[in-house]
N, C-alpha and C positions, 0 to 999 in steps of 0.2 A: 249125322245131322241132316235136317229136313230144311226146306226153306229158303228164305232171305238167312243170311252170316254177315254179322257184323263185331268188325273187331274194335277191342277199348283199351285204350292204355289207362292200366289202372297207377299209374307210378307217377303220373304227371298228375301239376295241381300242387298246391298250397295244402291243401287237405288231402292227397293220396295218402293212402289209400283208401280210405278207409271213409269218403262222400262219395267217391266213384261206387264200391261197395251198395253203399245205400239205396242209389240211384238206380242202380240192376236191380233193387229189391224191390224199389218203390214201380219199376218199370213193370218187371216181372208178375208184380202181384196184379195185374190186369191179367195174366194167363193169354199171351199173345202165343199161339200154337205156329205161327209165321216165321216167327224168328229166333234163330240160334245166334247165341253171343261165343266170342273168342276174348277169354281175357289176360292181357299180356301184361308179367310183372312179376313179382319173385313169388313164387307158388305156395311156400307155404306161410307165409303173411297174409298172402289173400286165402286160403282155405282155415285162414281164424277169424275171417271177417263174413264169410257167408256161411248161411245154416243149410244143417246136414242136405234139404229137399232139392236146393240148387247144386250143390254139388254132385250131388247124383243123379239130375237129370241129365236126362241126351242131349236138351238145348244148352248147357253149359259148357265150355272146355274152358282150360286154362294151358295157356303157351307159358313154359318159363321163363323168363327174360329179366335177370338179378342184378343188371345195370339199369341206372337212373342217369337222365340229359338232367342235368338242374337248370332253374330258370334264369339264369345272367349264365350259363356258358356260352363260349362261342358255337354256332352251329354246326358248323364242315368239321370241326376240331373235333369237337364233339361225336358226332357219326361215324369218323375214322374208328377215332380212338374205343366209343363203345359198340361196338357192332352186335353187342347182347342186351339191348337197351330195350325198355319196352318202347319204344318209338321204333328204334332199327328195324326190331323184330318184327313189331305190326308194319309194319310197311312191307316186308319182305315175304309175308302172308299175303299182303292184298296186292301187290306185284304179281306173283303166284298165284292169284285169282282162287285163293282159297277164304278168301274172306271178299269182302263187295263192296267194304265204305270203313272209315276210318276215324276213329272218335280220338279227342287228346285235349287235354285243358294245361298240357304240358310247356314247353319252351319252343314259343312261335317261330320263332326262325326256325330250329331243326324242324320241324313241320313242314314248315314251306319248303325247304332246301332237301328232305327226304322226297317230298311230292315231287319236286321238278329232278328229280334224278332216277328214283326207281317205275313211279307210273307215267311220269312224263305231261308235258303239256298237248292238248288237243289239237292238230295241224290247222294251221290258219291264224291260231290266236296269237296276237305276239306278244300278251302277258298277262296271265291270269291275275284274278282279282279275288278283294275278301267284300262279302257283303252283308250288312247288318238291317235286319230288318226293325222297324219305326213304327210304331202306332202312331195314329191321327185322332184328331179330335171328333171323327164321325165314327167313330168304332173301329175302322180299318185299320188296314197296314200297309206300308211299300217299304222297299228296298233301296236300301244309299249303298253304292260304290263307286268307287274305291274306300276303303275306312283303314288303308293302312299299309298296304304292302307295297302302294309305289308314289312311293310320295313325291316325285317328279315324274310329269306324263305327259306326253305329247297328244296333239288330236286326236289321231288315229287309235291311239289310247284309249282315249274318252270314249270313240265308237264302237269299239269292242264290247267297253265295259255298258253301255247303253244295250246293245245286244243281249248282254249276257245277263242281266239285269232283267230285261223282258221277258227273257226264257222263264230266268227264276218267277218272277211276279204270275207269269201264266200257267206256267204247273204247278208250283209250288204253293202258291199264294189265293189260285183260283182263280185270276182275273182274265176276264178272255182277252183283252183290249188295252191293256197296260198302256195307259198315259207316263212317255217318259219328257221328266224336265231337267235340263240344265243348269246348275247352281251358281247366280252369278250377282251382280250386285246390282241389278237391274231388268227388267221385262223386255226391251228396248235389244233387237236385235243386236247391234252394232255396240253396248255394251261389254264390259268388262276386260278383262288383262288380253293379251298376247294368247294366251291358250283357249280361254273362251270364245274369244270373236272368230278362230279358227276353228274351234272345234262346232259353233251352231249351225255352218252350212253345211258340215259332213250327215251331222243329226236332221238338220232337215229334209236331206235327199235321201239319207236311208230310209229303202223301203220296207225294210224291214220292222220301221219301228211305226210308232202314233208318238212324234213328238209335237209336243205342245209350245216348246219355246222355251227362252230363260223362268226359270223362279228363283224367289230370295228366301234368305232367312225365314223369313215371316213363314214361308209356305212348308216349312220343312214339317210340321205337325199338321196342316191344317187339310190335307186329304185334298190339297190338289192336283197331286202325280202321284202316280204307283212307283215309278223307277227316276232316284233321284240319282245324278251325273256330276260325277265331279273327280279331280285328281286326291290320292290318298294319304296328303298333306291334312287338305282341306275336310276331309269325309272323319279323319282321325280325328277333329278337334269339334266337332258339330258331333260322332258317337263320344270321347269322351264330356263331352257339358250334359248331351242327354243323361249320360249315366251318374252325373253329379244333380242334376234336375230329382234323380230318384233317390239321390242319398240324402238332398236336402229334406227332400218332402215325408220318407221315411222318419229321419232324425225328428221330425219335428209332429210326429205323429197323426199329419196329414189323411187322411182315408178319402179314394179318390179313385177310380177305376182308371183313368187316362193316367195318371201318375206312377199306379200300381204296375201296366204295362210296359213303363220304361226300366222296371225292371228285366236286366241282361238276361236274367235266369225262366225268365217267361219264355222266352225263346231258342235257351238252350245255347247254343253257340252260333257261330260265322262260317258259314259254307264257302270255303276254297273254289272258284268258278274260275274254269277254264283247264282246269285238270281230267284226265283222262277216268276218273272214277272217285266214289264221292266220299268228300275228307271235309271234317267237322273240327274247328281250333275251339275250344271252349277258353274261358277267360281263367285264369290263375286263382282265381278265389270262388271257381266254383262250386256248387255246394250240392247235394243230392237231386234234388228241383233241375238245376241243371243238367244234370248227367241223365237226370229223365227226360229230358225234353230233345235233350242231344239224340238219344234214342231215336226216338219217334222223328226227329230233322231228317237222321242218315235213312231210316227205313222207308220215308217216303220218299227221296231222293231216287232211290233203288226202284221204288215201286213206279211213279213216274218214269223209269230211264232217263232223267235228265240228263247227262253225261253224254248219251247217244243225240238226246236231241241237241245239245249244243254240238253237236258233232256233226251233225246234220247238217246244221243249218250253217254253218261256218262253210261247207263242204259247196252248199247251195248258192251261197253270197261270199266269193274269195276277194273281194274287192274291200271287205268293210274294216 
């Protein structure tokens, strides 16, 4: 194999195997000579799912891995007991630094709980974060986290996740200057709960950032901040209404470019930030579209070295 390697658990998901399949097709047929995929899950189910030209290409391999984590198991229970799983195994690859990024629309917990045990969290951070990124009403996009992995978080919390935020928004998203705001129920410094009024003088003396101050509700689409800030209580209930914004407007045969974007599947999945190398949760019902776009997330990840740069910079500012 040549290139960027990127592994995919094809066994995770509502629709495994056989949208994950797709996905590499629909990926593939751009003829990306960059990248080799690894695909981990019971071998020959997935060699009745792709046609003959991928499976005998070079950029193909397939890991056999003939256990499945289902999606309500518990997590740790789970990874003990299947250490042949396509989640165990692809992690046990990119551990092994023979794969570089890590794709799964599988069972969120074993995900997170595989991450923080085999690749480990980046020194300094004291908890990584899941971040969803948001179209705005100007055309753009920014990034909300927390959306779910720590649904109780202290300040110090928030300014990691601020940090780690702006990395992603400046390489990932293109923005040189990432405006980051704090989500709170008021503009008004001295606003909102116990965790907000604490956490905006951490945000406004880090130098590391361009923080702009609180924003509300209102501003979560309207393209006033690039990195939105908040604990992942809060960020879980602001991405699920988004993602019900697009089921309504769908059901109802709406046609709408701003609408169309709140579609999950437009951007593929939720990048894992704060992990030592770069891991992709896709959503349980996702569908080809997705798994394409996952693609394209983990491989620009890699191509930027984000991972390194948050490694960096964490390294540069051990105070945040």
């Amino acid at each position: 194999m040549t290139g960027i390697t990127i592994g995919i658990d094809m066994m995770g998901g509502d629709y495994a195997p056989d949208e994950a399949a797709q996905g590499i097709i629909r990926y593939l047929a751009k003829s990306d000579p960059a990248l080799d995929l690894v695909l981990f899950g019971d071998e020959p189910a997935l060699r009745t799912l792709l046609p003959a030209n991928l499976l005998s290409s070079p950029h193909i391999s397939i890991a056999h891995a003939p256990q499945v984590i289902g999606m309500h198991e518990h997590p740790l229970k789970a990874l003990k007991e299947k250490s042949g799983s396509s989640i165990a195994v692809g992690y046990q690859w990119l551990a092994a630094g023979k794969t570089e990024a890590f794709i799964s629309a599988g069972n969120t917990g074993a995900m997170l709980v595989a991450a923080m045990h085999s690749i480990g969290v980046i020194p300094g951070i004291l908890r990584p974060a899941i971040g969803a990124v948001m179209p705005n009403a100007e055309g753009g996009a920014a990034i909300l986290l927390d959306v779910g992995l720590n649904a109780d978080s202290k300040p110090a919390h928030l300014d990691q996740f601020a940090m780690l935020g702006s990395l992603y928004a400046r390489f990932m998203l293109g923005i040189q200057q990432p405006r980051t705001g704090l989500i709170n129920v008021g503009e008004e410094e001295g606003k909102g709960n116990i965790l907000c009024q604490a956490t905006y003088p951490l945000l406004k003396n880090n130098p590391e950032l361009n923080f702009i101050g609180n924003i509300e509700g209102r501003d979560i689409f309207s393209g006033r901040a690039d990195v939105m800030v908040t604990d992942g209580f809060t960020g879980n209930i602001i991405l699920k209404m988004a993602e019900s914004v697009y089921g309504i407007s769908a059901a109802k045969k709406i046609s709408d470019a701003f609408f169309d974007r709140l579609n999950f599947e437009y951007y593929g999945g939720i990048p894992v930030l704060g992990v030592a190398k770069p891991v992709i949760i896709g959503h349980g019902i996702s569908t080809a579209i997705a798994f394409n776009n996952m693609i394209g997330v983990a491989k620009k990840m890699i191509e930027t070295g984000l991972p390194e740069r948050i490694k960096n910079a964490f390294a540069a500012y051990p105070a945040a």
